[in-house]
KOLPASE-18920 format. One record per residue: chain; residue number from 1; x, y, z negated of N, C-alpha, C in turn; residue in one letter. Coordinates in pm, whole numbers. Atoms other than C-alpha are relative to their C-alpha. Layout:
# KOLPASE-18920
[node 'A',NUM,[X,Y,Z],[X,Y,Z],[X,Y,Z],'a']
...
# end
This chain:
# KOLPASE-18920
[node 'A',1,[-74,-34,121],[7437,23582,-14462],[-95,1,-120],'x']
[node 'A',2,[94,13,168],[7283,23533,-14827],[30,94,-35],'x']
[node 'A',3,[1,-104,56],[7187,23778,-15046],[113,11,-107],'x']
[node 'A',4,[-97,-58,98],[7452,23995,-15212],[133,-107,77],'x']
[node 'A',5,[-138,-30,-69],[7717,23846,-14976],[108,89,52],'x']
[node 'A',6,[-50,-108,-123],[8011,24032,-14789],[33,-14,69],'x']
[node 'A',7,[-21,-17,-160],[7983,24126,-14476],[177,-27,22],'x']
[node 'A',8,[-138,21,-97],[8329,24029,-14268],[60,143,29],'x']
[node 'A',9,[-48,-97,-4],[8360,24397,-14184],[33,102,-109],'x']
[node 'A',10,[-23,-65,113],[8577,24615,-14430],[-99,161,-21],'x']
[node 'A',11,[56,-134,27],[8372,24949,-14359],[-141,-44,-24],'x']
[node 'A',12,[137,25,63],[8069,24770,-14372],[38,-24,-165],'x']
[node 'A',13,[-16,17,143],[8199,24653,-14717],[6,161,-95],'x']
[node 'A',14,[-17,-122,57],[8287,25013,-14822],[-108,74,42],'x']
[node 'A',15,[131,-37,0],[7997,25164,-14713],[-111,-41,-131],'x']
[node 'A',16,[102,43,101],[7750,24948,-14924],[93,14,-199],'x']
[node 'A',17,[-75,-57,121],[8022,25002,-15237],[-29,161,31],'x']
[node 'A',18,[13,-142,16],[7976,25369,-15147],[-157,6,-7],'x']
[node 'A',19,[159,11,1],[7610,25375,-15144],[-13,-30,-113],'x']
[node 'A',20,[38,16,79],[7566,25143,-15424],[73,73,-113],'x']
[node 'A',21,[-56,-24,128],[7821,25370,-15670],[-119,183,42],'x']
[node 'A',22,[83,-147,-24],[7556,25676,-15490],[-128,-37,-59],'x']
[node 'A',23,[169,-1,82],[7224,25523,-15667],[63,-34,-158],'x']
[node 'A',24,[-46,57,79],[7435,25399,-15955],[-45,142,-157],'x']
[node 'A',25,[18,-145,87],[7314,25702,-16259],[82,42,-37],'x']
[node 'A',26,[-149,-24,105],[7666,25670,-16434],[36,94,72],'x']
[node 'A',27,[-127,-75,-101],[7801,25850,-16093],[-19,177,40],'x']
[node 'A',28,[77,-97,-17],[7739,26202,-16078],[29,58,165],'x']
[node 'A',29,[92,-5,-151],[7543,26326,-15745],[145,80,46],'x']
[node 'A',30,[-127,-60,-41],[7907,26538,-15661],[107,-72,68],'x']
[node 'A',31,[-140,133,18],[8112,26224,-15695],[-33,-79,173],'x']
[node 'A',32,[60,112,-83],[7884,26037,-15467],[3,66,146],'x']
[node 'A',33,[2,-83,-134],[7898,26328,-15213],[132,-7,66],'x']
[node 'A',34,[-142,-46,-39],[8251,26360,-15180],[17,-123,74],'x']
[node 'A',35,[-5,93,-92],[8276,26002,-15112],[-33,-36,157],'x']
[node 'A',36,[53,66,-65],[8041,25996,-14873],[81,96,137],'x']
[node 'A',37,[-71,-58,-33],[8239,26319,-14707],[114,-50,96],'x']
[node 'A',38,[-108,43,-66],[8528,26124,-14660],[2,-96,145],'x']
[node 'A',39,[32,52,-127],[8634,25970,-14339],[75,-133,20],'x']
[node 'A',40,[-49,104,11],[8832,25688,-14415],[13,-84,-150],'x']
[node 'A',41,[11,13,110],[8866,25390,-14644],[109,35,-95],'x']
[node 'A',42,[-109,-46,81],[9194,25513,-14777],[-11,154,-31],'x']
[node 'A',43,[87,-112,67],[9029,25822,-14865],[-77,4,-123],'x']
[node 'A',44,[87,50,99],[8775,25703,-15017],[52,-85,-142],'x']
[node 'A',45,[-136,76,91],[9007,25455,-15212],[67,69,-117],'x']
[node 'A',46,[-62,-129,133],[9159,25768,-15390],[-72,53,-63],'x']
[node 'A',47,[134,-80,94],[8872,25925,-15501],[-111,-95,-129],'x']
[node 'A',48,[51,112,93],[8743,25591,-15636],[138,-14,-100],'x']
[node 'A',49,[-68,64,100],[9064,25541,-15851],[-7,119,-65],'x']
[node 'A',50,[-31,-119,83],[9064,25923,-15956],[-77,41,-66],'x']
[node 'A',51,[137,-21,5],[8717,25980,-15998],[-133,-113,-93],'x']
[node 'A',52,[142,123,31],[8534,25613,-16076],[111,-91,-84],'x']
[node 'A',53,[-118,80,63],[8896,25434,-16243],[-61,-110,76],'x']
[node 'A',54,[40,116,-108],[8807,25196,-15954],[160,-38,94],'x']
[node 'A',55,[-127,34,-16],[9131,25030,-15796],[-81,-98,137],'x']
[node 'A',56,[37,96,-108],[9011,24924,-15458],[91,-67,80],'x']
[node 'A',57,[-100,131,-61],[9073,24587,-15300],[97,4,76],'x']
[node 'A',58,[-33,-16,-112],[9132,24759,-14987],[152,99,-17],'x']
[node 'A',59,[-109,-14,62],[9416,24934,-15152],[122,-52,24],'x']
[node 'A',60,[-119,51,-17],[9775,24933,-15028],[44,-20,-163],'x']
[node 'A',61,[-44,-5,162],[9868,24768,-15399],[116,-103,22],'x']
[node 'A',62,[-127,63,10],[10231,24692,-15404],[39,-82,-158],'x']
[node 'A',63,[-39,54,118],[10282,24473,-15717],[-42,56,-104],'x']
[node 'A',64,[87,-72,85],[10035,24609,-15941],[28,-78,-130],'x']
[node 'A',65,[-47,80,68],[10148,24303,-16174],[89,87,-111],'x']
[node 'A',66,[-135,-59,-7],[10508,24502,-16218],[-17,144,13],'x']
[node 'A',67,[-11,-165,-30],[10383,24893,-16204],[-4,25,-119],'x']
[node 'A',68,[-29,-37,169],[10450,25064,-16510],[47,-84,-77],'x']
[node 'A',69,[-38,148,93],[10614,24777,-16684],[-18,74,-106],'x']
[node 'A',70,[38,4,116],[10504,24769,-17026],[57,-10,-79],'x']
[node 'A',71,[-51,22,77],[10782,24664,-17200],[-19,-120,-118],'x']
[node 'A',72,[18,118,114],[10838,24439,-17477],[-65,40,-113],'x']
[node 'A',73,[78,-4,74],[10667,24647,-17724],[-158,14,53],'x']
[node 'A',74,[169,-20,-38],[10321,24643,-17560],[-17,-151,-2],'x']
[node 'A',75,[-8,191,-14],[10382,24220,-17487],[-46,-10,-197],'x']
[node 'A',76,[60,-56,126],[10416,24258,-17877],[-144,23,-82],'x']
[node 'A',77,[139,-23,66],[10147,24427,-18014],[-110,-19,78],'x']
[node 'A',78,[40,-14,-31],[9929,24371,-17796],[-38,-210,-14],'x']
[node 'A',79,[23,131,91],[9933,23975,-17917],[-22,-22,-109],'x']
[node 'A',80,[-28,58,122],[10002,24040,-18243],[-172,78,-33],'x']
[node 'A',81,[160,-67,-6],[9619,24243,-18186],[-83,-145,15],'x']
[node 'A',82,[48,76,-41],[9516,23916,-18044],[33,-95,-117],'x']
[node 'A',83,[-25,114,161],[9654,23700,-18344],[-88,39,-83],'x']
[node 'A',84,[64,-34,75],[9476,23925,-18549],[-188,-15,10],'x']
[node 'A',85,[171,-10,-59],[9103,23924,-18378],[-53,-152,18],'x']
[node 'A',86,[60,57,-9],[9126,23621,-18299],[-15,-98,-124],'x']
[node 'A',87,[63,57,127],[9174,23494,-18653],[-79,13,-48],'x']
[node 'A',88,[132,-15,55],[8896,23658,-18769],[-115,-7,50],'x']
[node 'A',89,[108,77,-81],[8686,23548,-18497],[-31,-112,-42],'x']
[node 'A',90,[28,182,14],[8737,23178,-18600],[-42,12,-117],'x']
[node 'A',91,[24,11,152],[8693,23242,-18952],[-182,0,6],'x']
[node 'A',92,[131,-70,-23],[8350,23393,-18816],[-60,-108,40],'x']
[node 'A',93,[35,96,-70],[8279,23092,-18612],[-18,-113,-89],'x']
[node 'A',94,[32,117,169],[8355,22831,-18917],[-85,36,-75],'x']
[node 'A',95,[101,40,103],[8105,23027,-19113],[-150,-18,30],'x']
[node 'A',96,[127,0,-130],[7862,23037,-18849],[-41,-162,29],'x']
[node 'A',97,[27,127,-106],[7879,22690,-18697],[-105,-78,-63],'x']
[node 'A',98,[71,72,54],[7688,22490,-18929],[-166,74,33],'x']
[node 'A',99,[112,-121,-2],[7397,22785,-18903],[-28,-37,143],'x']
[node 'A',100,[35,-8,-173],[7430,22773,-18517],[-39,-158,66],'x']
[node 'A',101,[3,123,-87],[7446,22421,-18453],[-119,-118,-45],'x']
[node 'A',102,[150,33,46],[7121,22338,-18654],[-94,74,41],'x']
[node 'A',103,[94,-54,-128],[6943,22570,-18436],[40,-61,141],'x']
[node 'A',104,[6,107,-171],[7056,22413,-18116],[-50,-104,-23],'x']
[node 'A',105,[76,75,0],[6995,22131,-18185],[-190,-57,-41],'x']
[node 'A',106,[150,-17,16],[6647,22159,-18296],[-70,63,152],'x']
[node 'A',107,[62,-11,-168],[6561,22376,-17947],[56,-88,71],'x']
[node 'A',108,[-25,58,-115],[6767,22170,-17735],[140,-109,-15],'x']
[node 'A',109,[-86,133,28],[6915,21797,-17764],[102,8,118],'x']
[node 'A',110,[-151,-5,-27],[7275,21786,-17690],[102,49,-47],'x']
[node 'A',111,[-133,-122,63],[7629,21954,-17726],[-38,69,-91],'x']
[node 'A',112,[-9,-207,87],[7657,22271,-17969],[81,57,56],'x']
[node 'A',113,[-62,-127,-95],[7938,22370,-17753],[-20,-40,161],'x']
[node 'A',114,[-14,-49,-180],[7975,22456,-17347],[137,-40,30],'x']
[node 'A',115,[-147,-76,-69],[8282,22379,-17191],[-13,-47,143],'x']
[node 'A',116,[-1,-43,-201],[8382,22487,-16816],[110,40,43],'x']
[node 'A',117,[-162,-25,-43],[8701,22497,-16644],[-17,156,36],'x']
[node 'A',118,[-55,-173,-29],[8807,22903,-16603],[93,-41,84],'x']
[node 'A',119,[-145,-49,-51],[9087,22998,-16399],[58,113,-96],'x']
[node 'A',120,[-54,-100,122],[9330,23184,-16658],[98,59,53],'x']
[node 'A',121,[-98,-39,-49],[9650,23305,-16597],[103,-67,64],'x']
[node 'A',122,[-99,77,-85],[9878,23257,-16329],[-89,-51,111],'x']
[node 'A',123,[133,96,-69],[9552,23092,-16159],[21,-143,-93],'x']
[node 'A',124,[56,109,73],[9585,22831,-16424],[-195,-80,-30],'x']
[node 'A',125,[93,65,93],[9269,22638,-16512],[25,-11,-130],'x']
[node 'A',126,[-13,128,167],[9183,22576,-16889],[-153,-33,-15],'x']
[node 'A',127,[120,-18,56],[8886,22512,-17088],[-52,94,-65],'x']
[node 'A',128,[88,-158,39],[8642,22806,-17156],[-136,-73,-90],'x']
[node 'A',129,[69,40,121],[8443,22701,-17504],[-93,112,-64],'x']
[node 'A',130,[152,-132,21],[8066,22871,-17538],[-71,-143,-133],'x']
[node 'A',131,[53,85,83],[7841,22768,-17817],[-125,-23,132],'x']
[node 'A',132,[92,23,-108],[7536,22621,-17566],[-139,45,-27],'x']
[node 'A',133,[142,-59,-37],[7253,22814,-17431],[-76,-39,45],'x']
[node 'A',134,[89,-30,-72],[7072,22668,-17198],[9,-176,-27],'x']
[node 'A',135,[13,123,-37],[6928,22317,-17133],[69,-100,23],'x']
[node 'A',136,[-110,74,-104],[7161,22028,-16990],[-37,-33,101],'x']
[node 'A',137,[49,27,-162],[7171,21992,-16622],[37,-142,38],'x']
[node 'A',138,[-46,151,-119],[7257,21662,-16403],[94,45,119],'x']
[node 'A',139,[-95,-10,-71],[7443,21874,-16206],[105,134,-47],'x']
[node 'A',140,[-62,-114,61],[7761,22087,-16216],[58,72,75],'x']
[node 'A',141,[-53,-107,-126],[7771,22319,-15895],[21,126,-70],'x']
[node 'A',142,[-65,-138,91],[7900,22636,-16022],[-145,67,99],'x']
[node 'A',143,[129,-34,-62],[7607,22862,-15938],[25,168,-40],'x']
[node 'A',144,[37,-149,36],[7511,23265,-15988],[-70,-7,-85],'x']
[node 'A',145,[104,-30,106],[7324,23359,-16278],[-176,-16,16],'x']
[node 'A',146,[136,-2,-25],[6928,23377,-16291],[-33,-104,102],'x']
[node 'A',147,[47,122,-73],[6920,23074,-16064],[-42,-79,-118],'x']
[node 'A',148,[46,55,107],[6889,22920,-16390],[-41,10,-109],'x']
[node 'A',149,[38,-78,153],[6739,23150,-16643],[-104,-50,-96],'x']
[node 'A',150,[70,72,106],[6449,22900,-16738],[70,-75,-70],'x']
[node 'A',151,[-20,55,53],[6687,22689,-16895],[73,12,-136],'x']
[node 'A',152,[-28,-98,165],[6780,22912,-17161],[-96,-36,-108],'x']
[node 'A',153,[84,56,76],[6624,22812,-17426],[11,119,-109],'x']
[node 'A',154,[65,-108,66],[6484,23041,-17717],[99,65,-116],'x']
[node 'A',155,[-64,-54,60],[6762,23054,-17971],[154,27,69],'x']
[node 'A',156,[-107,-50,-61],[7037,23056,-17647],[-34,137,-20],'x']
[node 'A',157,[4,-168,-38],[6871,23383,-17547],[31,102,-91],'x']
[node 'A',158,[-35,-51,87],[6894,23503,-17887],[174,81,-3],'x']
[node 'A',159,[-154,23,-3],[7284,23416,-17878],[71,110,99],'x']
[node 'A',160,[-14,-136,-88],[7319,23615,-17537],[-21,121,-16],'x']
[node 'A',161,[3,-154,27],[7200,23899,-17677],[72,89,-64],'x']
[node 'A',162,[-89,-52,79],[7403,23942,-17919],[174,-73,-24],'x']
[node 'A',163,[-96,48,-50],[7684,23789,-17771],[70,-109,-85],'x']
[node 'A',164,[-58,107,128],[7715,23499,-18064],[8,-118,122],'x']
[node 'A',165,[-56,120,-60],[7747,23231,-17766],[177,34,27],'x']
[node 'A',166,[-110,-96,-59],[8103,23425,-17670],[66,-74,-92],'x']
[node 'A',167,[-98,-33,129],[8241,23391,-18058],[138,-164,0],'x']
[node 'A',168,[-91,75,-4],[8423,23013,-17983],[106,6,85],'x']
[node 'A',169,[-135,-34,-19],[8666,23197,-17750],[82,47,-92],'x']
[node 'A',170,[-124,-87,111],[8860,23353,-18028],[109,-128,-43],'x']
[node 'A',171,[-114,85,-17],[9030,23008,-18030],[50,1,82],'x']
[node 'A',172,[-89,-6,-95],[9122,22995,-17712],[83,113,-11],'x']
[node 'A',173,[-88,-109,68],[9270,23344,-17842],[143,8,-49],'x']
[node 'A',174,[-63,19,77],[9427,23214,-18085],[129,-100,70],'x']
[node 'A',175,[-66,124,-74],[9617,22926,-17850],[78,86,98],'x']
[node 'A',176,[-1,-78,-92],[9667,23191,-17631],[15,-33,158],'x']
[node 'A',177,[80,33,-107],[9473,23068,-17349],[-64,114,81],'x']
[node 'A',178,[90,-139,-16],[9274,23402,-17357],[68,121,-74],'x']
[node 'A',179,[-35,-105,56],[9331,23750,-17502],[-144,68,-39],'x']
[node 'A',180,[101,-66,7],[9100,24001,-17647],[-54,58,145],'x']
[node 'A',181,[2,-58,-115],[9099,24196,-17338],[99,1,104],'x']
[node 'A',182,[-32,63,-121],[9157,24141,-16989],[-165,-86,82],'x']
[node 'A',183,[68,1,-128],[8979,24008,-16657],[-108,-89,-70],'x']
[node 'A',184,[70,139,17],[8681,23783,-16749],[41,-138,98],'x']
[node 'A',185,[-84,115,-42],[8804,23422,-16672],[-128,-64,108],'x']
[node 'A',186,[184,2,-103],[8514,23342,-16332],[47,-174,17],'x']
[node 'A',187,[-44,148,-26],[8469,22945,-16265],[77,-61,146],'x']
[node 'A',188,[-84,22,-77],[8702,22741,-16028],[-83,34,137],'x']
[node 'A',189,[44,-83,-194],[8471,22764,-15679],[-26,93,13],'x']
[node 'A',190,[-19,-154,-49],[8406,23117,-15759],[107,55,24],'x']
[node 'A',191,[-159,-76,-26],[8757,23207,-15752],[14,-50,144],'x']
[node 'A',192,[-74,46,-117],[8832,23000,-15467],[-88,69,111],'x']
[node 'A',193,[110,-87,-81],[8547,23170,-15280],[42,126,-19],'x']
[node 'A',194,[-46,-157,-31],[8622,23513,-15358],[141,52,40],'x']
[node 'A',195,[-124,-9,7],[9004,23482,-15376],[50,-25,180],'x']
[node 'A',196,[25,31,-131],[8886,23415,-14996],[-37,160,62],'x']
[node 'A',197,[39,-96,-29],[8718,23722,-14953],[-1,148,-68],'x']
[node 'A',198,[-65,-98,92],[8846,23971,-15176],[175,58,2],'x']
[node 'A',199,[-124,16,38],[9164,24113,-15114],[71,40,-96],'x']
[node 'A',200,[-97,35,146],[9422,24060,-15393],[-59,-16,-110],'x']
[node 'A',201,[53,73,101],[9187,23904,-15571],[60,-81,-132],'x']
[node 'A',202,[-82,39,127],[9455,23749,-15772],[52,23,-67],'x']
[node 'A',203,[-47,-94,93],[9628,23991,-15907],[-84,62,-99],'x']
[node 'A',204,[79,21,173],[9354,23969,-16184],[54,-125,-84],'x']
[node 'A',205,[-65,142,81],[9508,23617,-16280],[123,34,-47],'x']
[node 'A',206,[-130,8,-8],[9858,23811,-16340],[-26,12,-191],'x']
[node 'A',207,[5,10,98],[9750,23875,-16667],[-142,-72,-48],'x']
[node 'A',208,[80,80,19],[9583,23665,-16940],[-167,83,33],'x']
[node 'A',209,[204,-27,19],[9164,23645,-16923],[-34,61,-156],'x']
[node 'A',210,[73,-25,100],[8963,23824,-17184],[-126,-57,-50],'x']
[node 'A',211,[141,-32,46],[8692,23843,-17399],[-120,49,44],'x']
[node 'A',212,[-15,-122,15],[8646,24145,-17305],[71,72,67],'x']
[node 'A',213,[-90,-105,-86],[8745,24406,-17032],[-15,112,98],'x']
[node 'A',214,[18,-137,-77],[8750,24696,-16815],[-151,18,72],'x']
[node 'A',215,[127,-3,-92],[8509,24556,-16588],[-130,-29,-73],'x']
[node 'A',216,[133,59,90],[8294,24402,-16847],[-67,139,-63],'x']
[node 'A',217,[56,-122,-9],[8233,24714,-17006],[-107,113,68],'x']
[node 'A',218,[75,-71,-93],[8154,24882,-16719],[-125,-21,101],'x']
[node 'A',219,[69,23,-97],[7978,24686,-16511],[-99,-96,-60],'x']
[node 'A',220,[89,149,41],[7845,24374,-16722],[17,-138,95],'x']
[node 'A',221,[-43,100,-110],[7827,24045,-16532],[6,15,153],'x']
[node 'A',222,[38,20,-195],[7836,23975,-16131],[-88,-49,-6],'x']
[node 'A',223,[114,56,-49],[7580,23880,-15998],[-44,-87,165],'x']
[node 'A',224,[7,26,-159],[7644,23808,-15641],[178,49,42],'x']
[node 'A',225,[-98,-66,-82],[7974,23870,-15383],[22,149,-8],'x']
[node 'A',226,[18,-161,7],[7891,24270,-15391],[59,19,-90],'x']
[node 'A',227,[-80,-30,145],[7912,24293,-15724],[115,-33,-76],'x']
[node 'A',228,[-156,12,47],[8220,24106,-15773],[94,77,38],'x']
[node 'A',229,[-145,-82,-47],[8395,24317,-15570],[4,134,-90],'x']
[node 'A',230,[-25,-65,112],[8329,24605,-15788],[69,-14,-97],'x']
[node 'A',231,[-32,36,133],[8396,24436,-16090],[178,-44,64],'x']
[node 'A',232,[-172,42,1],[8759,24319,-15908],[29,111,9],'x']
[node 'A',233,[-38,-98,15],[8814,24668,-15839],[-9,73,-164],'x']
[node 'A',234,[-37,-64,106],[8748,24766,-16210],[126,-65,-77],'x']
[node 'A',235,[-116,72,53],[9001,24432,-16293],[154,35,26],'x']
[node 'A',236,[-132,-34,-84],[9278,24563,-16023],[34,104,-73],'x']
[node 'A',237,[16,-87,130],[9212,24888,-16253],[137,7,-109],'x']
[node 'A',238,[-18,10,127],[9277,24783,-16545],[188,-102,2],'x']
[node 'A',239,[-123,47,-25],[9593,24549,-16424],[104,108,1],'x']
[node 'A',240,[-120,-57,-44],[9783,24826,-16274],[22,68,-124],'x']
[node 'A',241,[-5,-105,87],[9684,25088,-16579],[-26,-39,-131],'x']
[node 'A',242,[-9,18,111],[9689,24880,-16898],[91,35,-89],'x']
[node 'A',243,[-100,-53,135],[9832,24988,-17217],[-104,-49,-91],'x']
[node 'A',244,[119,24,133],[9718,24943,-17568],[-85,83,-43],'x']
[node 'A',245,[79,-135,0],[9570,25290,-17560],[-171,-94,64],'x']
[node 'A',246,[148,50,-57],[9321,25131,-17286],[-34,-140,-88],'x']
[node 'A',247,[64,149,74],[9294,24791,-17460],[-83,38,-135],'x']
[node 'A',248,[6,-12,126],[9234,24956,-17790],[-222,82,37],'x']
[node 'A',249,[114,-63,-63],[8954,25186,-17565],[-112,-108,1],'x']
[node 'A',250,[117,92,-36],[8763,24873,-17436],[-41,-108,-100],'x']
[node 'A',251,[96,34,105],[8726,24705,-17749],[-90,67,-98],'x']
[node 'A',252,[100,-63,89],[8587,24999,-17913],[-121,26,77],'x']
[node 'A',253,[148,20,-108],[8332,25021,-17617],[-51,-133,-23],'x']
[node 'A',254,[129,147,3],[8230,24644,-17664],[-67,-23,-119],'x']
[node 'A',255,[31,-11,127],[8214,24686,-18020],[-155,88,-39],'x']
[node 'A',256,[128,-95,23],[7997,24974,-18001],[-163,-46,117],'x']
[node 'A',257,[121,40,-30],[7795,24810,-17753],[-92,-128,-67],'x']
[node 'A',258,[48,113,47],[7723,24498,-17958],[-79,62,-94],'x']
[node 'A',259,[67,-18,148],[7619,24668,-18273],[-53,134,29],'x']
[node 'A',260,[65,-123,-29],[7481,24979,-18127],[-101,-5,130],'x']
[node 'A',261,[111,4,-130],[7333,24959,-17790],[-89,-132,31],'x']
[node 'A',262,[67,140,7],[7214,24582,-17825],[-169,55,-55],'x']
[node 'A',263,[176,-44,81],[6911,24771,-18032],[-88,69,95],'x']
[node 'A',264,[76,-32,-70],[6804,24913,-17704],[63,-77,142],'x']
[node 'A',265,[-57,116,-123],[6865,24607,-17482],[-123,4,139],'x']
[node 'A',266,[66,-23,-134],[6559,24672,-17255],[47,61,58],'x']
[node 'A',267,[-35,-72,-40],[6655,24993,-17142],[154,-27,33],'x']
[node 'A',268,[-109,50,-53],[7052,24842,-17121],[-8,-99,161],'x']
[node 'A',269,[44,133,-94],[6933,24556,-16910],[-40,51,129],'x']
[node 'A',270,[48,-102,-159],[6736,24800,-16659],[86,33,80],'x']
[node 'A',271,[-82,-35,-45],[7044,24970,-16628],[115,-47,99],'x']
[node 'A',272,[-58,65,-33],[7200,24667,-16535],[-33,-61,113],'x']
[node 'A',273,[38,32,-96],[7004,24536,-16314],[-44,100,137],'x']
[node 'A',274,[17,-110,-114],[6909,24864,-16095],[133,6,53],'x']
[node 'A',275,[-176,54,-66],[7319,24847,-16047],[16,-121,83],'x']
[node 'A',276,[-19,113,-75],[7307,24500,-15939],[-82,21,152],'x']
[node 'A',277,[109,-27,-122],[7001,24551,-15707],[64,96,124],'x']
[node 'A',278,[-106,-82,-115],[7222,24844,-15531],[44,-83,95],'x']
[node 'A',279,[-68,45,-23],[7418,24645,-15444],[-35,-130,94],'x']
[node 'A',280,[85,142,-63],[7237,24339,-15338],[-115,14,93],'x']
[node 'A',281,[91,-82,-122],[6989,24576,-15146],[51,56,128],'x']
[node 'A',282,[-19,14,-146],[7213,24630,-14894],[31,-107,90],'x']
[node 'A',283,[-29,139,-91],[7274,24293,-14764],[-53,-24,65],'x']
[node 'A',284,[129,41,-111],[6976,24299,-14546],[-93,-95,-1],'x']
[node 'A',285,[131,50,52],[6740,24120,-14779],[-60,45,-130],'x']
[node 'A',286,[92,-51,102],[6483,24199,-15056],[48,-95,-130],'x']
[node 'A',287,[-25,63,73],[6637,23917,-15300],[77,43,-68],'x']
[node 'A',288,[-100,6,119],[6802,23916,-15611],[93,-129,-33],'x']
[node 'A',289,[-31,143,45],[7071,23673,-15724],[87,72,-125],'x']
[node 'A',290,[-33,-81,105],[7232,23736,-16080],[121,-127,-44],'x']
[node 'A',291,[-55,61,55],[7464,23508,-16232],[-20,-105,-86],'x']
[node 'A',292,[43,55,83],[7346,23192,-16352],[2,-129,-94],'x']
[node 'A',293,[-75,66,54],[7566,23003,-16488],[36,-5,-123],'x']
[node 'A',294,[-10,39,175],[7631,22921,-16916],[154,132,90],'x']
[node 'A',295,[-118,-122,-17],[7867,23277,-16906],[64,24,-109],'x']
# end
């Protein structure tokens, strides 16, 4: 088995999710006890949705799509939020582009934009439009992160940091391809791979892809199998228990992390990666794999 795979067995799977949310700092040492207390995964299961807003896979989830229906005023505003963001995203992007696309090209001959088939809603495919970070390859295996982190080039990394490669979704926004918030949109053989080993993995496709979302917030990228499953449990989350209350929540968290916590991106990054490592340390090797794919 490769690193940061999952194991075939569900308690082995819940185990190393219980473990890695027990080194995790966010979790306090109480939380992590109780879990560990419990004697089953439908135990455990409850305490993660009550405790961690975690919505596990393993989860009898009857139509999580269809729970709480939302109504027609949340459909509503909750577009007419997305009309609004993402107009002023593009506006941002038109005054940008000329700026951005005379720095790429100077580090690195080719494109100014990225595009990569997503899975969106419904399990649709579309096109997912990044300004371009990294090098051009010869090949286009969908891959994990940090497999390819030399090819970042000096004003991508910039871009990643401050999330200015991101800003040419706000069209797809606008088309409504995407939304502000909601599931991050993962590429076609990762879906088909996890949507393998994840159960109800799809019931993140019931609603549109974000920007921007529960899991992103919380967790930052995947990095491996492990960590996706987390991150689908923060998506399953956020499916069953959206409102505009929470939508309104997780853009003021991304907001505040762009223009506030970006100024202490080492110490973010640590954070991020000691999480991943959890996680990828129990697989029964010493390796890291991170996500390394134009994200």
């Amino acid at each position: 088995m490769s690193v940061g795979d999952l194991p075939d067995n569900p308690d082995e799977i819940c185990l190393i999710c219980m473990n890695a949310m027990g080194e995790d700092n966010s979790v306090a040492g109480d939380v992590a006890a109780l879990l560990r207390e419990c004697q089953s995964i439908e135990e455990r299961a409850a305490y993660c949705h009550d405790l961690r807003e975690l919505l596990c896979p393993f989860s009898d989830i009857e139509d999580i799509c269809k729970t709480n229906a939302r109504g027609r005023f949340y459909s509503v505003a909750k577009r007419a939020v997305d009309l609004l963001g993402g107009l002023i995203g593009s506006v941002v992007v038109a005054v940008l582009l000329p700026l951005v696309a005379v720095a790429i090209k100077l580090q690195s001959p080719g494109p100014v934009f990225f595009t990569q088939k997503r899975i969106g809603l419904h399990g649709k495919p579309f096109s997912m439009v990044k300004f371009r970070t990294m090098h051009e390859k010869t090949s286009d295996e969908a891959r994990w992160a940090n497999e390819e982190e030399e090819r970042i080039f000096t004003f991508g990394s910039f871009m990643r940091r401050f999330h200015i490669d991101e800003f040419p979704q706000f069209f797809s926004v606008l088309v409504g391809h995407m939304s502000l918030v909601g599931p991050r949109p993962e590429q076609v053989p990762i879906v088909e791979r996890l949507r393998m080993k994840i159960p109800h993995y799809d019931a993140r496709h019931c609603v549109p892809p974000g920007i921007t979302g529960w899991a992103q917030v919380r967790h930052g990228y995947a990095g491996c199998e492990l960590s996706s499953w987390v991150k689908t449990a923060s998506d399953l989350y956020y499916v069953a228990r959206r409102s505009l209350w929470l939508d309104m929540s997780i853009l003021f968290r991304t907001l505040l992390a762009v223009l506030v916590e970006e100024g202490r991106q080492d110490t973010e990054d640590g954070r991020t990666r000691e999480s991943s490592v959890a996680l990828e340390g129990h697989s029964g090797d010493t390796g890291a794999q991170a996500p390394g794919q134009e994200l």
